[in-house]
C-alpha positions in Angstrom: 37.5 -3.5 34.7 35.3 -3.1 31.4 33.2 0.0 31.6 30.9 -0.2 28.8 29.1 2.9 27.9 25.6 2.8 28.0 22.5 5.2 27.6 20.8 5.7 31.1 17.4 6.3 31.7 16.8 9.8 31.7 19.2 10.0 28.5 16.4 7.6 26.3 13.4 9.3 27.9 14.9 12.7 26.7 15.6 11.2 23.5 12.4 10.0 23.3 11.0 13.6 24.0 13.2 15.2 21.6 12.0 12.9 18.7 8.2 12.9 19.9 8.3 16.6 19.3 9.6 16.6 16.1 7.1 13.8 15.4 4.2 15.9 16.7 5.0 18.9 14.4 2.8 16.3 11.7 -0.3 14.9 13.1 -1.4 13.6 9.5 1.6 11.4 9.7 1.2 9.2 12.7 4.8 7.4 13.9 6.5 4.9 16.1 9.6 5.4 17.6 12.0 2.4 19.4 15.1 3.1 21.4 16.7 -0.2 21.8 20.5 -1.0 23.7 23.3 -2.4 21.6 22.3 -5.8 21.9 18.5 -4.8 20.2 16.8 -4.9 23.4 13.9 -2.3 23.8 14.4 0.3 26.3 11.5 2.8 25.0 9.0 2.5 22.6 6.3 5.1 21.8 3.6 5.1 18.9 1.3 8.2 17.9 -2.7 8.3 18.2 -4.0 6.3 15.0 -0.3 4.5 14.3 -1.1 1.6 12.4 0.6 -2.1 13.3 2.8 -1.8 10.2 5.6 1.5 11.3 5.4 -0.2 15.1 6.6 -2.9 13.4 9.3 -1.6 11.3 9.9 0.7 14.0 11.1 -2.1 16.6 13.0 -3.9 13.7 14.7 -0.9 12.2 16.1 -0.1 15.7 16.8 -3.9 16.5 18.6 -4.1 13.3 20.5 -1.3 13.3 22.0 -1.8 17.4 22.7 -5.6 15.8 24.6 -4.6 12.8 26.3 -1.6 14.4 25.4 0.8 11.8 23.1 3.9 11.4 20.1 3.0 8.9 21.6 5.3 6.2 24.4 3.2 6.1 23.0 0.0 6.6 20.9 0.7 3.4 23.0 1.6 1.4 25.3 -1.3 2.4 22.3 -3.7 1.7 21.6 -2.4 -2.0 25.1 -2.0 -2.8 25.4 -5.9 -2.1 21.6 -6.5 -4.3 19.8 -7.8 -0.6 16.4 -6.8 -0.4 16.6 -7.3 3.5 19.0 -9.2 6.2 17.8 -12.5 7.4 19.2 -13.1 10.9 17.5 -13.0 14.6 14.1 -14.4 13.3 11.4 -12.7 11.3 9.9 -10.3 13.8 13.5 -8.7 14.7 14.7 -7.8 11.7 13.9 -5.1 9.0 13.7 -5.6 5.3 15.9 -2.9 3.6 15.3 0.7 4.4 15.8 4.3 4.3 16.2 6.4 7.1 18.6 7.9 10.1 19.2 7.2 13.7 20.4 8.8 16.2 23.9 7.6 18.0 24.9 7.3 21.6 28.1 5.1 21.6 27.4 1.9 21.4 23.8 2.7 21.2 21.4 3.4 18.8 18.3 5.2 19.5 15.1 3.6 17.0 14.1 6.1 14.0 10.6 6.8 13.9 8.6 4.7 11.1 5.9 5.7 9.2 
C-alpha cells in the first residue's frame, strides 16, 4: 500500500503559529501567510490587520506555485532567472506567482506558504 506523507492538522496550525509570531514581531509590515498540500490546495491561510489584497495574493500563489513545482521559492527563483522567465505560466492566472524571492518552509512532500508582503 502507498503511504503518502502528509502534514496533519495540528502540524499546519502550529506552523501557522510559529510563522504568525515571527510575523507579529513587525506590525508596520502587515503579511499573509498560505500553507497549501503538495497538490497547491489551501489548508491555512492567515493575513495580518491592514494586509492589503496584493501579499494575500502573492501569498496563495507563491505557496501554490511552489507545492506545484516541487521546489522551495529560493530555488524556484533562482531557477526562473537563470532561464530569463520573468514568471511561470501554468494553472491559470490567479494560481501562479510571477518570479520571486523568498523561503518556505518543508514538510515532505509539502510546502508550507511564505508570508508576502
Amino acid at each position: 500500500m502507498y503511504d503518502k506523507p502528509m502534514l496533519s492538522l495540528d502540524q499546519t496550525r502550529r506552523a501557522m503559529e510559529a510563522m504568525l509570531d515571527k510575523a507579529t514581531q513587525d506590525l508596520a509590515h502587515p503579511v499573509a501567510i498560505a500553507i497549501v498540500d503538495d497538490n497547491g490546495d489551501i489548508m491555512d491561510f492567515a493575513r495580518m490587520d491592514r494586509c492589503r489584497k496584493g501579499p494575500q495574493r502573492m501569498a496563495m500563489r507563491k505557496a501554490y506555485t511552489c507545492a506545484i513545482s516541487g521546489q522551495d521559492s529560493k530555488d524556484y527563483a533562482a531557477r526562473m532567472a537563470s532561464q530569463g522567465h520573468a514568471g511561470r505560466r501554468s494553472g491559470g492566472r490567479d494560481r501562479v506567482a510571477p518570479r520571486f524571492r523568498g523561503d518556505l518552509g518543508r514538510h515532505r512532500s509539502q510546502r508550507a506558504g511564505r508570508r508576502g508582503r
